[in-house]
C-alpha positions as CSV (number, residue, x, y, z in Angstrom):
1,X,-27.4,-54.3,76.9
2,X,-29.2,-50.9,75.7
3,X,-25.4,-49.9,74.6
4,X,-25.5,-53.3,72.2
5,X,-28.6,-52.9,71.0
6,X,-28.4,-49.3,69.9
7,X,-25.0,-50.3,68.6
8,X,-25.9,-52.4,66.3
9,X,-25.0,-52.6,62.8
10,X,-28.1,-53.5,61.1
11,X,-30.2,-50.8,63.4
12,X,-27.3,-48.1,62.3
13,X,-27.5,-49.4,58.7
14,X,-31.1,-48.6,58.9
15,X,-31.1,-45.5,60.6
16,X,-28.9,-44.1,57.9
17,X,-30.8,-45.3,54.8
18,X,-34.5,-43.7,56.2
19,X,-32.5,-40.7,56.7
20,X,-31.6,-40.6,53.0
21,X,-35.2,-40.6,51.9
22,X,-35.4,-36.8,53.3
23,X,-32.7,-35.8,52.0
24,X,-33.5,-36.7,48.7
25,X,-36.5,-35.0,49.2
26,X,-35.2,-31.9,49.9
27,X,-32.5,-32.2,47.1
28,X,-35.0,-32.8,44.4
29,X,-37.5,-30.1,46.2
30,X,-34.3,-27.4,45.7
31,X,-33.7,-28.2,42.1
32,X,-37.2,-28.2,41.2
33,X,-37.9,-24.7,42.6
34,X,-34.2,-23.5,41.6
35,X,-35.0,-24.3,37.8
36,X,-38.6,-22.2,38.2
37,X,-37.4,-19.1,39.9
38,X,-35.6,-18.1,36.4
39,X,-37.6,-15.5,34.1
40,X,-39.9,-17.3,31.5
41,X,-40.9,-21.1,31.6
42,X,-38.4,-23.6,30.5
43,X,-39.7,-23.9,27.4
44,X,-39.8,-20.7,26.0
45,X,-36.1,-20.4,27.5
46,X,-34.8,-23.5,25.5
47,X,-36.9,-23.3,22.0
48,X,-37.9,-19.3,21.4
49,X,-37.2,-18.3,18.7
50,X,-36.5,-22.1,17.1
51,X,-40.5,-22.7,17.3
52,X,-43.6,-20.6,16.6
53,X,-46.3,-19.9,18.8
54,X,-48.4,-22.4,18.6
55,X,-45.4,-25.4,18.5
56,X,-44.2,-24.0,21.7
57,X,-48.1,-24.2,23.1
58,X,-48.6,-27.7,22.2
59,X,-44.6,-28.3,23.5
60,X,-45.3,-26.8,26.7
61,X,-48.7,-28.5,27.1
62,X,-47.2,-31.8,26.5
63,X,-44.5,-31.3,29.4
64,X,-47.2,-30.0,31.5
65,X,-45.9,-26.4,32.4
66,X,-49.2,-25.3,31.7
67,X,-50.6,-27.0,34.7
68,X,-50.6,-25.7,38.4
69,X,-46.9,-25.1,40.3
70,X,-48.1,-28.3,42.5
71,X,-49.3,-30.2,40.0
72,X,-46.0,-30.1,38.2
73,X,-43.8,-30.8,41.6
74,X,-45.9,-33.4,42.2
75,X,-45.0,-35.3,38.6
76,X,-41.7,-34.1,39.0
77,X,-41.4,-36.4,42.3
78,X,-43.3,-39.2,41.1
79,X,-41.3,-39.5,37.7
80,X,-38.0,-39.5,40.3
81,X,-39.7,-42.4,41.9
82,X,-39.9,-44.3,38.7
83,X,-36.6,-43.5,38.0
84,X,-37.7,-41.3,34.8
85,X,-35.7,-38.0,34.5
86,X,-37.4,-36.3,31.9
87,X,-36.7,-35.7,28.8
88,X,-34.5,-32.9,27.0
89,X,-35.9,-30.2,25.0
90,X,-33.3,-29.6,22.4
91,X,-33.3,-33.4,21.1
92,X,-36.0,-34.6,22.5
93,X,-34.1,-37.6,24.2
94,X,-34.7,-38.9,27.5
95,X,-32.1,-37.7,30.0
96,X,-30.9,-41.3,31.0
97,X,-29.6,-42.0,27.6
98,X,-27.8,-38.7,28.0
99,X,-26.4,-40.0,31.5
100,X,-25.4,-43.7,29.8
101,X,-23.8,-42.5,27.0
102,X,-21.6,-39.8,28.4
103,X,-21.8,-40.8,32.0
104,X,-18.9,-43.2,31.5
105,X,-16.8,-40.9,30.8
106,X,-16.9,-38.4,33.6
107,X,-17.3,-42.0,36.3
108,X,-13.7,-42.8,34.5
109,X,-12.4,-39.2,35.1
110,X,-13.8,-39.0,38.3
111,X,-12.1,-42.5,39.8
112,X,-8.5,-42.0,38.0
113,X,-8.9,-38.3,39.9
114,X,-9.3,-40.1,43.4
115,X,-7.0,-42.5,42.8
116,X,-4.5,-39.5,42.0
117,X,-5.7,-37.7,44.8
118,X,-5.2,-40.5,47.4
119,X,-2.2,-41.8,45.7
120,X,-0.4,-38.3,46.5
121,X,-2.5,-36.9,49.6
122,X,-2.2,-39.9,51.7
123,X,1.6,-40.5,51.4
124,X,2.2,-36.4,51.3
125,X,0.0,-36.1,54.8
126,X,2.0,-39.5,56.1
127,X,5.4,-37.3,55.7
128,X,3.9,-34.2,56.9
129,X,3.1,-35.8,60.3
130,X,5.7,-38.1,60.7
131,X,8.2,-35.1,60.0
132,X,6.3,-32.1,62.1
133,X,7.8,-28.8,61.8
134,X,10.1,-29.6,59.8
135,X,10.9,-28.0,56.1
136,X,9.2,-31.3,54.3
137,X,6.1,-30.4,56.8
138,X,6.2,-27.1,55.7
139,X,6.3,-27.6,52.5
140,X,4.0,-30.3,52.2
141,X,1.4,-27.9,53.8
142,X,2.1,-25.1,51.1
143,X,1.4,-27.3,48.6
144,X,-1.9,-28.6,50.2
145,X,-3.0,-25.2,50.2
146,X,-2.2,-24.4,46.9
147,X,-3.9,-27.3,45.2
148,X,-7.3,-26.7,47.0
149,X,-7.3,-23.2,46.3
150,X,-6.1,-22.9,42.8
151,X,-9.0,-22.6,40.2
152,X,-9.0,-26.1,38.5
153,X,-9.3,-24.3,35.2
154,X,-6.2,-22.4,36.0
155,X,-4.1,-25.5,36.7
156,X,-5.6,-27.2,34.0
157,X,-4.3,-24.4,31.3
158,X,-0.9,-24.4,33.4
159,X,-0.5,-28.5,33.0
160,X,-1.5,-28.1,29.2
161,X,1.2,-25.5,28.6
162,X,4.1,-26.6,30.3
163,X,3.9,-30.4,30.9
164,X,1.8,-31.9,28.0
165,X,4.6,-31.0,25.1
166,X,7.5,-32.6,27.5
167,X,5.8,-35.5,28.2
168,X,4.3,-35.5,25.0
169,X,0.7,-36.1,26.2
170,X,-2.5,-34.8,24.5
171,X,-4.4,-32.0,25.7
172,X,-7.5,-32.5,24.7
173,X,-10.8,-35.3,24.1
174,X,-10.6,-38.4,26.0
175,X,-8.9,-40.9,22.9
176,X,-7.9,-40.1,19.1
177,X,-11.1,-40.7,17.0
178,X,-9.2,-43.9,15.1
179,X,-9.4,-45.2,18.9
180,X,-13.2,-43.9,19.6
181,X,-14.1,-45.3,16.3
182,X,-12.4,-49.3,16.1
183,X,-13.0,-49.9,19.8
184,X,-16.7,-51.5,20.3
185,X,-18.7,-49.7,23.1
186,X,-19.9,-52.6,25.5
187,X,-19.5,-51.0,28.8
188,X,-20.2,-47.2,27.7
189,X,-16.7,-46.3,29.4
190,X,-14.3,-46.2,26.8
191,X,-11.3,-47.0,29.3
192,X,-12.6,-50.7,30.2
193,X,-13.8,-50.9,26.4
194,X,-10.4,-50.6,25.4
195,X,-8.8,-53.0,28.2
196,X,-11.9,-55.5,27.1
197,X,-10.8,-55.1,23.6
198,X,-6.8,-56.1,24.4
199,X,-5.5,-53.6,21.9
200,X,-2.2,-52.4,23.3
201,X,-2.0,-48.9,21.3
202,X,-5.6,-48.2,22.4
203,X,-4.8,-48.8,26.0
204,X,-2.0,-46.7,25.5
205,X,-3.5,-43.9,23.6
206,X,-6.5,-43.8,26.3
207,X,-4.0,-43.5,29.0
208,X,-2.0,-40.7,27.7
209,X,-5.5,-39.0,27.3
210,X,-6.5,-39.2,30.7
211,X,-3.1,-38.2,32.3
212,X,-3.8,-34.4,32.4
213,X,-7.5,-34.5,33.3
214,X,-7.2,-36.8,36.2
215,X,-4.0,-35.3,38.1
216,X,-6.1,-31.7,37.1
217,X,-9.0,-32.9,39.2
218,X,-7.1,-34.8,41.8
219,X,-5.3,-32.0,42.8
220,X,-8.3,-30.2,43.8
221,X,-8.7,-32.7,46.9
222,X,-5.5,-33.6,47.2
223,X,-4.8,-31.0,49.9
224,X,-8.1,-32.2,51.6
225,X,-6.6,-35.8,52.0
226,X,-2.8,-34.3,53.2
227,X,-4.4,-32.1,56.0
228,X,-6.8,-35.0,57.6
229,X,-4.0,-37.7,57.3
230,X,-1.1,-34.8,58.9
231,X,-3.2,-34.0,61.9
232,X,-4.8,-37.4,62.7
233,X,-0.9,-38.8,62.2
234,X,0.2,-36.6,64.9
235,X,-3.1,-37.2,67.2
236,X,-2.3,-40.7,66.9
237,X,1.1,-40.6,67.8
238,X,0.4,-38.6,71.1
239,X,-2.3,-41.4,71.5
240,X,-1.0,-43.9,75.2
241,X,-1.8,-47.2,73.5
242,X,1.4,-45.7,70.9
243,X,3.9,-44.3,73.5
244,X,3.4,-48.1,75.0
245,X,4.4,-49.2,71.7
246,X,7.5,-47.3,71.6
247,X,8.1,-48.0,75.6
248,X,8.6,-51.8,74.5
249,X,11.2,-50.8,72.3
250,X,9.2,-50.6,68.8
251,X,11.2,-47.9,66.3
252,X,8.9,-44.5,65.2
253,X,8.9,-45.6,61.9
254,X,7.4,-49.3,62.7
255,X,4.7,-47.6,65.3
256,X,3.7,-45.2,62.5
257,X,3.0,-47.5,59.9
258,X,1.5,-50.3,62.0
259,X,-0.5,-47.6,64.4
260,X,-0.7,-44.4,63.8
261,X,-1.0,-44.5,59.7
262,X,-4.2,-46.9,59.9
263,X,-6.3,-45.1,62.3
264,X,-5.4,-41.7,60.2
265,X,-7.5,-43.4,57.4
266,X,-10.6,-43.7,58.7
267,X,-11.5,-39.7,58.6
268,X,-10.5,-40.2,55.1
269,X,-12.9,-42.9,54.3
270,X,-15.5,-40.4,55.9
271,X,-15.0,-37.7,53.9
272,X,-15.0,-39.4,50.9
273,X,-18.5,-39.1,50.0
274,X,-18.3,-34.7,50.5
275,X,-15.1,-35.2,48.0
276,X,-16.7,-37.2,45.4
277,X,-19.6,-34.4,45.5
278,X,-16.4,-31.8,45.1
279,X,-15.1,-33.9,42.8
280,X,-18.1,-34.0,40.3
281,X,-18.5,-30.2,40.4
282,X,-14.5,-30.3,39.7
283,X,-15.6,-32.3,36.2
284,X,-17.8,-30.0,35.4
285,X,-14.7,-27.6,34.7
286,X,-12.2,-29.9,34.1
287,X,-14.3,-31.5,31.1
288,X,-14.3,-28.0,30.0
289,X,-10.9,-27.5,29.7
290,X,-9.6,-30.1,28.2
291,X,-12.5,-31.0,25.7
292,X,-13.5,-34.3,28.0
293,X,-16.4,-35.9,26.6
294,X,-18.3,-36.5,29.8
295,X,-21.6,-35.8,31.3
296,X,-20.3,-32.0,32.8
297,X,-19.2,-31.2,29.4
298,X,-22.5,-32.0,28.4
299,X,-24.2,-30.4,31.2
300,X,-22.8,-27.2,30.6
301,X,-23.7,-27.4,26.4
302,X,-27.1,-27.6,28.2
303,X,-27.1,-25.0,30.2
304,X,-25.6,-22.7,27.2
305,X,-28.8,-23.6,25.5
306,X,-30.8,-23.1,28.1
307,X,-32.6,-26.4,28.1
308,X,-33.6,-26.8,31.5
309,X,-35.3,-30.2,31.3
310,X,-31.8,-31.6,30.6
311,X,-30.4,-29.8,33.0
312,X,-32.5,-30.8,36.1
313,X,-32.5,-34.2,35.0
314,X,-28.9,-34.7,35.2
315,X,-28.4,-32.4,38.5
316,X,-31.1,-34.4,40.0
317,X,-29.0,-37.8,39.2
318,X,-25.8,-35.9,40.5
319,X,-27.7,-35.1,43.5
320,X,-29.0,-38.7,44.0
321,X,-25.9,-40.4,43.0
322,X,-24.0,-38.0,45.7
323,X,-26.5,-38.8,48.8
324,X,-26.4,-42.5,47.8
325,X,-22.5,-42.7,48.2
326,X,-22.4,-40.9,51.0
327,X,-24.7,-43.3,52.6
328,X,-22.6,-46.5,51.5
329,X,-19.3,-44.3,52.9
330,X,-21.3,-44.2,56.3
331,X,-22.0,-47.8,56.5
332,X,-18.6,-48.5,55.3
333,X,-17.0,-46.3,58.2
334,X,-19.2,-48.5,60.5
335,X,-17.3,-51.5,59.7
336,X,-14.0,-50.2,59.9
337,X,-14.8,-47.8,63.1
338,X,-17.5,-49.8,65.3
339,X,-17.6,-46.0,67.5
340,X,-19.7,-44.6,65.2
341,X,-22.6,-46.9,65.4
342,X,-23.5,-45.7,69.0
């Protein structure tokens, strides 16, 4: 009866979501005194020399960098708890119209990228285990290693020189500007924009866009997803409740799809909430090199300019959005796997 109870999946459900409140805390306490351990105060980092003396004063004043360390964690914490990230110092505009307006973009990238990822890990780790040893195995396992390890930028410059000009795909920006320009912005995500708006070319031209990005940054976890499927493919088919399968006559091929290949998924599902965190420090670079408009791109303009209210507002979202997922991929993996609960 204790077994039940503890079991539960509300009690779990719980359990997991009080546990998120520290970890925010800590998340936001980290950024706050990463972000003040740098020479100078923000403001003089992001506006010397752009401001005289006395306009920086009255700036910094205003933000309250002029008050105690505490003091200023202490807002910082409370304007999290309002959902109010700041403001930028550069232009002045708060962070979460940064976030909506080129968020969009990088949640676009970032989906087509797991889709990629899953689309080629999960069948690549399916062949791997159901072929052990063999030179398909092998293979498959070299090029899992490879695609984690590579730098992204790397096989981001290697897909721009030798596969965009074949496949005639652009290299660069995330539509052509006569697409950005006659496509109305409901959503703020130009890719559902463009389906909303039923304009074939624009589809089209959106597509071809995103092509290089998103196999750039799928690959990076692709070779996370081929290893956890392989070796949970084999566990399973060494499991007893599989070898009975086979004893009542059932081919390999049948007990792997019907057995073994659905309980290889659920360490996937687990995981997905660490890759998504990968993933978004992936964007970071991968909006880089190929000119992507998203929230990365923007984050590292910020960081070039030193304007660390922008940037802890948007790592703090990243940080939030991150533990959030994760929490949803927990409760998730409670449904599917009732083991975990207890």
């Amino acid at each position: 009866m204790t077994r039940t109870a503890s079991g539960s999946l509300p009690r779990y459900i719980l359990q997991r979501t009080l546990l998120v409140i520290p970890m925010i805390w800590v998340i936001l306490t980290l950024v706050f005194i990463v972000l003040r351990v740098a020479p100078g105060d923000p403001v003089s980092a992001a506006l010397g020399g752009k401001l005289d003396q006395d306009a920086l004063d009255q700036r910094r004043e205003a933000l309250g960098f002029n008050r105690p360390i505490l003091a200023q964690y202490w807002d910082y914490l409370s304007s999290v708890a309002r959902l109010d990230f700041g403001r930028t110092f550069s232009d002045n505009q708060p962070v979460l119209h940064v976030v909506r307006d080129n968020g969009g973009a990088t949640l676009a990238l970032t989906v087509c990228a797991f889709i990629v990822a899953l689309l080629v890990g999960i069948p690549l780790g399916l062949i791997a285990g159901r072929f052990r040893d063999s030179v398909p195995d092998v293979v498959i396992r070299l090029f899992g290693i490879l695609s984690y390890a590579a730098p992204i930028f790397f096989v981001g410059f290697l897909l721009q020189a030798y596969v965009a000009k074949p496949l005639g795909l652009p290299t660069s920006g995330m539509a052509s500007p006569i697409t950005v320009f006659t496509v109305e912005p409901k959503t703020h995500i130009l890719l559902i924009d463009v389906f909303l708006s039923g304009d074939s070319t624009a589809i089209e031209d959106v597509l071809k866009h995103l092509v290089l990005p998103a196999t750039t940054l799928g690959l990076l976890i692709c070779g996370v997803f081929i290893r956890l499927v392989r070796v949970n493919i084999l566990q399973t088919l060494q499991s007893d409740y599989v070898e009975a399968a086979e004893a009542r006559g059932l081919g390999r091929s049948k007990v792997t799809w019907r057995h073994a290949f659905r309980n290889a998924l659920v360490p996937v599902i687990t995981v997905i909430g660490l890759q998504f965190a990968l993933l978004l420090g992936g964007a970071v670079l991968t909006e880089s090199t190929f000119n992507w408009p998203g929230l990365g791109k923007k984050l590292v303009d910020y960081i070039n300019d030193r304007d660390y209210g922008a940037v802890q507002g948007i790592i703090t979202i990243f940080a939030v959005a991150v533990v959030l997922i994760s929490l949803l991929v927990d409760i998730v993996n409670a449904l599917i796997d009732p083991r975990v609960r207890y």
